[in-house]
C-alpha positions in Angstrom: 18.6 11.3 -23.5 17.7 11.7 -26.9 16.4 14.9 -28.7 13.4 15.6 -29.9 10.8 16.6 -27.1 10.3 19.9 -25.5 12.9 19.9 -22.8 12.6 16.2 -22.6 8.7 16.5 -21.3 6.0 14.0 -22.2 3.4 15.5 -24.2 0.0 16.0 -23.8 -1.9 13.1 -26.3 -4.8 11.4 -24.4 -8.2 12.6 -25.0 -11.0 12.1 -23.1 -12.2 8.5 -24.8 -8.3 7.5 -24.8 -8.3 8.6 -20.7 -11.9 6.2 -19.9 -10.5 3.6 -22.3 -7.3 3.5 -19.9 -9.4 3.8 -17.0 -12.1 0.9 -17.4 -9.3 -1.4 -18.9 -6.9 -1.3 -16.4 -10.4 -2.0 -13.7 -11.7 -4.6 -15.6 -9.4 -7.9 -15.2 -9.5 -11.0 -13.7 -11.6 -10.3 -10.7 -15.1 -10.0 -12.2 -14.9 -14.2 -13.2 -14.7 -14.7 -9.6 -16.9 -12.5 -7.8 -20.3 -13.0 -8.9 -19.5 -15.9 -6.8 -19.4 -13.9 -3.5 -22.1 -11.6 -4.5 -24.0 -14.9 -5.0 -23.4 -16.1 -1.6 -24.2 -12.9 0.1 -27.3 -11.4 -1.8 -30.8 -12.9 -1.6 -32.2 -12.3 -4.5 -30.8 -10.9 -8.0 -31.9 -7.6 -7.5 -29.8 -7.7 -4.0 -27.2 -8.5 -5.8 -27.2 -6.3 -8.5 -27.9 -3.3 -6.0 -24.5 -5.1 -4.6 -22.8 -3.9 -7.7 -24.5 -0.1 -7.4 -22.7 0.2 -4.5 -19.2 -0.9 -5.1 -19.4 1.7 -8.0 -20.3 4.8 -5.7 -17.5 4.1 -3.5 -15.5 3.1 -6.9 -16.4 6.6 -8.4 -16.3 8.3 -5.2 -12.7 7.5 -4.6 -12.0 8.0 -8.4 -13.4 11.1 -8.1 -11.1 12.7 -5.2 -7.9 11.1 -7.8 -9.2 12.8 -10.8 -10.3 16.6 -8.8 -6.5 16.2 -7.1 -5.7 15.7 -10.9 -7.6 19.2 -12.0 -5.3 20.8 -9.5 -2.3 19.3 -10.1 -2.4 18.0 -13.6 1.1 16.7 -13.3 2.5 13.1 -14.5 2.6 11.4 -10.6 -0.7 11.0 -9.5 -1.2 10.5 -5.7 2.9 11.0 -5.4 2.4 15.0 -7.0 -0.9 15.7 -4.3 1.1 14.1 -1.2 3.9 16.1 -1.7 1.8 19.4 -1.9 -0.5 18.2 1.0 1.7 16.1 3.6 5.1 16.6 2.3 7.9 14.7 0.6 9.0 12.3 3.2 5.2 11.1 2.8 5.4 11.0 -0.9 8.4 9.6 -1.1 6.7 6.2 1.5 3.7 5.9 -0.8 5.6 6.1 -3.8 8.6 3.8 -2.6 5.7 0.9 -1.6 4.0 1.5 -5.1 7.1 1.8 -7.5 9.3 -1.2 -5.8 6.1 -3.5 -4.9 2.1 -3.0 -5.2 2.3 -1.9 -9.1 5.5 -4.7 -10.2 4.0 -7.5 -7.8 0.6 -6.5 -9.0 0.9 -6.7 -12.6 3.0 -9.8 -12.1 0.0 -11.8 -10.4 -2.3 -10.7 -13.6 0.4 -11.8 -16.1 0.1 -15.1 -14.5 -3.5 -14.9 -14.0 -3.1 -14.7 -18.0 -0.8 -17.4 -19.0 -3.4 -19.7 -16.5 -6.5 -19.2 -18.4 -4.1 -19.0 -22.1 -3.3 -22.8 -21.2 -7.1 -23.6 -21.2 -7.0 -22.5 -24.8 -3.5 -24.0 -25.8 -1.9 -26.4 -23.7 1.6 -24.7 -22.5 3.3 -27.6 -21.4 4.7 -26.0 -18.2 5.7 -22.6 -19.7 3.1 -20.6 -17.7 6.2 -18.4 -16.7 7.6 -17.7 -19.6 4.2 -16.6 -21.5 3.6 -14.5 -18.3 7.1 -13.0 -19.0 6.6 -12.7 -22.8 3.2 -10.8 -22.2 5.0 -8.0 -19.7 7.5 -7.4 -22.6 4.8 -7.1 -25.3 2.9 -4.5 -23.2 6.0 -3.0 -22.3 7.5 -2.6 -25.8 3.6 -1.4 -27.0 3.7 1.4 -24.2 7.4 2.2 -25.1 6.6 2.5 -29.1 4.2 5.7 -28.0 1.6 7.2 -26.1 -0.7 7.3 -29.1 -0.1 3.5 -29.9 -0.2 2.6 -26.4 -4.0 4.8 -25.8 -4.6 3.2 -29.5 -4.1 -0.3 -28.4 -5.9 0.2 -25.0 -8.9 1.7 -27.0 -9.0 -1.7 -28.8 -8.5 -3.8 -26.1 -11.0 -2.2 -23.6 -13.5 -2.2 -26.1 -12.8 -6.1 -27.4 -13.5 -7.3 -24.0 -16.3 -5.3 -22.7 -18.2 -6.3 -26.0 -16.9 -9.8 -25.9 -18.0 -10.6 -21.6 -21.0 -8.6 -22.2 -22.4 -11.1 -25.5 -21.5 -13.7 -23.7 -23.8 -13.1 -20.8 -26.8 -11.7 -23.1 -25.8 -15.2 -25.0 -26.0 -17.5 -22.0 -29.1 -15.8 -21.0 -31.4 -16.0 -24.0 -30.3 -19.2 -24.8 -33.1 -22.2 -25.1 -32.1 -24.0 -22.6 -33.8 -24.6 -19.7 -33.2 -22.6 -16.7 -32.2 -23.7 -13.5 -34.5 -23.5 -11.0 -33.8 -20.1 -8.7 -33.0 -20.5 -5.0 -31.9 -18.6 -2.3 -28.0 -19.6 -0.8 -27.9 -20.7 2.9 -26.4 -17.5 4.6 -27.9 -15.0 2.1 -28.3 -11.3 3.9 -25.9 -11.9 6.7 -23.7 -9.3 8.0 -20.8 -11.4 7.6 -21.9 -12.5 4.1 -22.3 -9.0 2.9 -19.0 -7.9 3.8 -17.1 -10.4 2.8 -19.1 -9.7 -0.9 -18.3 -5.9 -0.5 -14.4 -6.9 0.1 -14.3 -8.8 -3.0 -16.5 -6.5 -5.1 -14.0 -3.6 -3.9 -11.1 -5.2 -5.2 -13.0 -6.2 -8.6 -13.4 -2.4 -9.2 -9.4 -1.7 -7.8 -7.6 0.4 -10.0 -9.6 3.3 -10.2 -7.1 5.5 -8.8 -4.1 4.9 -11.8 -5.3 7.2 -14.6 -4.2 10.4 -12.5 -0.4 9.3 -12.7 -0.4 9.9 -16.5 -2.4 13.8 -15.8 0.8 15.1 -17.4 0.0 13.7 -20.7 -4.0 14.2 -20.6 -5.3 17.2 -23.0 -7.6 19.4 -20.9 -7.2 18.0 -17.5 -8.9 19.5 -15.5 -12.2 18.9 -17.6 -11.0 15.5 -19.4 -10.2 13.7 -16.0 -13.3 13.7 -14.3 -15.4 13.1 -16.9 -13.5 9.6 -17.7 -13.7 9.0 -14.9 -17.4 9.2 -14.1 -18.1 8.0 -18.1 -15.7 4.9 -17.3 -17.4 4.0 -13.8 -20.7 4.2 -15.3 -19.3 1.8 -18.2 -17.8 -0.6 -15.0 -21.0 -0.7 -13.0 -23.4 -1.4 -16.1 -21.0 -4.4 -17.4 -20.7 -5.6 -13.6 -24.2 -5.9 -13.0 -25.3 -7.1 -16.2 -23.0 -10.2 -15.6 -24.3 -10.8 -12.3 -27.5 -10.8 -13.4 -26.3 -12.9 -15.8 -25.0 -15.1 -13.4 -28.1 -15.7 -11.3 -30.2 -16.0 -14.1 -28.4 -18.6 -16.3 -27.6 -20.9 -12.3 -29.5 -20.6 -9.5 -27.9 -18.7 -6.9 -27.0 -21.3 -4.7 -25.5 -22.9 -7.6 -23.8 -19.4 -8.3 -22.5 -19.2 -4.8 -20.6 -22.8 -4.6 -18.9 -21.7 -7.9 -14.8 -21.5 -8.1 -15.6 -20.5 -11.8 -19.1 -18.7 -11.9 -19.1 -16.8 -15.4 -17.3 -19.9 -17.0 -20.3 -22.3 -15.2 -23.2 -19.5 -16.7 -21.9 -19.9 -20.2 -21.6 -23.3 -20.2 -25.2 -23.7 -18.6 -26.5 -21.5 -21.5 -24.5 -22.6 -24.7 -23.2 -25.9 -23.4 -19.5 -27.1 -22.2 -17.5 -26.1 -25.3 -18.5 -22.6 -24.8 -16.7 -22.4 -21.6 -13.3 -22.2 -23.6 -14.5 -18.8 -24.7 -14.5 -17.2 -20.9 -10.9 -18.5 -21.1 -10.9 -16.4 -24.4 -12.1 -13.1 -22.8 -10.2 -13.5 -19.7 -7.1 -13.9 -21.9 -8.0 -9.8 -23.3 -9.2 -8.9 -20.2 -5.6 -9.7 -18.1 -3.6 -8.2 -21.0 -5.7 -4.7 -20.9 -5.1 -4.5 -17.2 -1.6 -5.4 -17.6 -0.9 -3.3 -20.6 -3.4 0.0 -18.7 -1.2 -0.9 -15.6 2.1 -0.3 -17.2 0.9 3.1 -19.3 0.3 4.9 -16.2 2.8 3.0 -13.2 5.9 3.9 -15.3 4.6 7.8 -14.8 5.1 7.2 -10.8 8.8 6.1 -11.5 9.2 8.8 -14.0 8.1 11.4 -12.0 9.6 10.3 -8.8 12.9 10.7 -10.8 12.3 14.1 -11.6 12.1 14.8 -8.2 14.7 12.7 -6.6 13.1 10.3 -5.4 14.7 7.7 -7.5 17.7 8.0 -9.7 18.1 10.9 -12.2 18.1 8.0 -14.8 15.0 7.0 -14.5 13.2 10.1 -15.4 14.5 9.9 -19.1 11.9 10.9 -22.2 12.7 8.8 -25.4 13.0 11.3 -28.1 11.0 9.5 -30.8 8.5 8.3 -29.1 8.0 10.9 -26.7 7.7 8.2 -24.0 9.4 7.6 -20.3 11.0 4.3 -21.6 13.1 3.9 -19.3 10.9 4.5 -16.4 8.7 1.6 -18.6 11.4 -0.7 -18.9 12.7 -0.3 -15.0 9.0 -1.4 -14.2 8.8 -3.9 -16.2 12.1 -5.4 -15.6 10.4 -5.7 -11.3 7.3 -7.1 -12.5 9.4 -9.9 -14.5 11.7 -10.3 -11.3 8.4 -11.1 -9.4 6.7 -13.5 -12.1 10.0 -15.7 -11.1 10.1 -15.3 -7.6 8.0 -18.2 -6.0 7.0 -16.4 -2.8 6.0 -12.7 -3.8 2.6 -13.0 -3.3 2.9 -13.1 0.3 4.7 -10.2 0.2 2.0 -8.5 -1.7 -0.3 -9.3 0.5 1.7 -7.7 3.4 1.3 -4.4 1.3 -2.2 -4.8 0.7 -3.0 -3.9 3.9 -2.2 -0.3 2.7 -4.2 0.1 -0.2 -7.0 1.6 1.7 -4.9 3.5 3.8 -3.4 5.4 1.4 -6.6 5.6 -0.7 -8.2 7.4 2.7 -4.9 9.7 2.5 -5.8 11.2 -0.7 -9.4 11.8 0.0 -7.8 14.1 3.0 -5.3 15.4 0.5 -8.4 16.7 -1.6 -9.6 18.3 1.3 -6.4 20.1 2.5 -6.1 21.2 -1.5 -9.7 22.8 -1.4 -8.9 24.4 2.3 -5.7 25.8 0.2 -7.5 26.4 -2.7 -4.5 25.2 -4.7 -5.3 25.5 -8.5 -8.5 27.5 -8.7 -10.1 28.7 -10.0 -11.1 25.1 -11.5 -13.1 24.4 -14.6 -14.6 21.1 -12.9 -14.6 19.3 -9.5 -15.7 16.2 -8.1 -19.6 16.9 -7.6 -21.4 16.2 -4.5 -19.0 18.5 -2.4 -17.8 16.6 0.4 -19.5 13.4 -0.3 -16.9 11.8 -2.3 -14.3 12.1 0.1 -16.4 11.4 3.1 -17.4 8.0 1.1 -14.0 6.8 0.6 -12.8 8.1 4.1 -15.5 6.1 5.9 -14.9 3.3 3.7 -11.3 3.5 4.2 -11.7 3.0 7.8 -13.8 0.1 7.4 -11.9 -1.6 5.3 -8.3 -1.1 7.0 -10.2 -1.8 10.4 -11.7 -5.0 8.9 -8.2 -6.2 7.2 -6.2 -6.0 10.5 -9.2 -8.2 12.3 -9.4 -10.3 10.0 -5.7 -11.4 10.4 -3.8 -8.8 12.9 -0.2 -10.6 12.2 0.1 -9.7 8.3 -1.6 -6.1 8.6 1.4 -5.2 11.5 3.8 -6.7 9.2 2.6 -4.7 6.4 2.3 -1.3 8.4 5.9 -2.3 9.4 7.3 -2.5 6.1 5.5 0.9 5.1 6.8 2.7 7.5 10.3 1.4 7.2 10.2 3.9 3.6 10.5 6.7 6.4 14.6 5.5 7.6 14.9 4.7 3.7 14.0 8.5 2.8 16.1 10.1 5.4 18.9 7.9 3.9 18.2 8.8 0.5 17.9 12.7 1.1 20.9 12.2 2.8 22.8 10.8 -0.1 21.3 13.2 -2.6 22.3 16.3 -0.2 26.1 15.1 -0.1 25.7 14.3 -3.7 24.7 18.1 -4.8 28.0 20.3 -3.7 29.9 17.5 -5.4 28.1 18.1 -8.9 28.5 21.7 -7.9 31.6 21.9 -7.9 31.8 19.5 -11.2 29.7 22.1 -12.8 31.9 25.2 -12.1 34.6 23.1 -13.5 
């Protein structure tokens, strides 16, 4: 490891804008092209579905909210790793970290980077290099997070701002266009129960991602002030974009029109400013994949990295580059997985299997927040979540829902996935087992 930190620690760069700029760009990707769609089909009016939108961002900020107050407590690089070891324990650190270091965040990132090099051969035909442009766009966001944490917040400043401006001109563009609008209608199926939920499940996952900026806390100036108020300046920024495109949406088609859309925002633009304007949603989804990817590696390597630190994965991993300041190699080991899964055929299925758990452990760390205020761990505070219990009762009751809903919906891949997550439990007593024979050994190397 190379000289030139402070006892090889990452230092403490990101301001507050630098913090929401991180936060809203790795939450606003692929998923809001799509969605409108759903909201469409389960809303009755525009309004509804706007009020739709509202929603998804209270349980959004409520869950963002219990991250970010577990953050003021323990403002350590590690995120929901650092407040399940001080809450459950290690062995239940160790699980959720082993599922999101080895799969979720690699497999994740991987399905954007080819969500990217998809919409990039709209603009510039690739000629069958999908895969490689997905691969060259990890190693760019890789080497720009690698270079520094003030290039990397730099870059995610620009980016987050690029394509929030850019998606929300071109709905005000599609809107007040000339043309004729299309007449509005209602969708068949508008207002059911079934409808609604299946919207809410697709609007959840449009605001997924939330939860990231606390594994960088280690590196945020003023934590336990600058976390939360990201975090409710940054959901405030998601809901206002997300409802001024649907709006958009419903205005610009008719609702039904919106509904039976595989493409809705590229159909809008292309009913207000005619068919070449659609290349430009290509355009803005192109920016909006790379922020997420490049917000998803800035704060995912700081799981590895700290999980290092404490053992959890090898000592080598937990490295600070000296001139950058940066955990490199904890960067690089992430995105070396996330390249191994853009050329494996078959790992979405296996992502799927671990999205069962998302809401699991998101329920998890709204009880964490609670056992930390029963504790009292970190007080006295200079901020916390507002509403008291609220926020975690929100996500909790959501939490059950959702997981409740997923296994109904198909029983067979939620067992699977609980069945891989617990199988990090046999894989941490073997671990702890090779690290406890492993210390005498460098013991008695040391005394040497």
């Amino acid at each position: 490891m190379a000289a030139g930190t402070h006892a090889g620690e990452l230092r403490r760069e990101l301001k507050l804008l630098d913090v929401a700029a991180i936060f809203v760009g790795i939450v606003l990707g692929s998923g809001i092209f799509v969605a409108p769609s759903a909201v469409a089909a389960a809303a009755p009016s525009t309004t509804a579905g706007a009020l739709l939108w509202i929603v998804g961002a209270l349980v959004a900020a409520s869950g963002a909210l219990c991250y970010a107050e577990c953050g003021a407590r323990l403002p350590r690089t590690g995120g929901f790793y650092v407040f399940y070891r001080e809450a459950f324990g290690p062995s239940v650190a160790f699980v959720g970290g082993w599922a999101a270091v080895l799969v979720t965040y690699p497999a994740s990132i991987a399905a954007i980077a080819l969500v990217l090099a998809r919409y990039l051969g709209e603009i510039v035909p690739l000629g069958g290099t999908e895969t490689a442009v997905a691969a060259a766009a990890l190693l760019l966001a890789g080497l720009l997070n690698v270079a520094g944490v003030r290039i990397g917040a730099g870059t995610q400043k620009v980016l987050t701002t690029a394509k929030a401006t850019a998606l929300a001109a071109l709905c005000v563009a599609a809107v007040a266009s000339p043309r004729a609008p299309v007449p509005a209608a209602a969708p068949a199926g508008a207002g059911t129960g079934a409808a609604v939920l299946g919207a809410l499940v697709v609007l959840l996952w449009t605001y997924d991602g939330w939860s990231d900026i606390t594994l960088a806390a280690g590196e945020i100036r003023d934590p336990a002030r600058n976390l939360g108020r990201a975090v409710l300046l940054g959901s405030a920024t998601l809901a206002a974009l997300y409802v001024l495109v649907q709006v958009s949406v419903t205005t610009a088609l008719s609702p039904a029109v919106a509904a039976g859309s595989d493409r809705v925002v590229a159909d809008a633009v292309e009913a207000g400013l005619g068919p070449a304007a659609g290349r430009l949603v290509a355009v803005v989804v192109v920016a909006c994949t790379f922020g997420s990817i490049h917000g998803a590696i800035l704060t995912a390597s700081r799981l590895g990295f700290a999980m290092a630190r404490d053992g959890g994965l090898p000592a080598w991993f937990g490295g600070v580059h000296g001139a950058s300041g940066t955990p490199a190699r904890a960067t690089a080991g992430l995105v070396a997985a996330a390249l191994a899964y853009v050329f494996a055929a078959g790992f979405r299925n296996l992502l799927a299997f671990f999205s069962f758990s998302v809401w699991i452990f998101y329920g998890m760390t709204a009880v964490a927040l609670l056992v930390l205020r029963r504790r009292r761990v970190g007080e006295p505070l200079e901020w916390r979540a507002p509403g008291g219990p609220a926020a975690p009762a929100i996500v909790l009751a959501t939490a059950v829902a959702m997981t409740a809903g997923l296994f109904l919906q198909d029983p067979g891949r939620s067992a699977i996935g609980l069945g891989l997550l617990l199988a990090g439990f046999p894989v941490y007593a073997a671990w702890k087992g090779v690290k406890e024979r492993e210390a005498p050994q460098k013991g008695r190397e040391r005394t040497r």
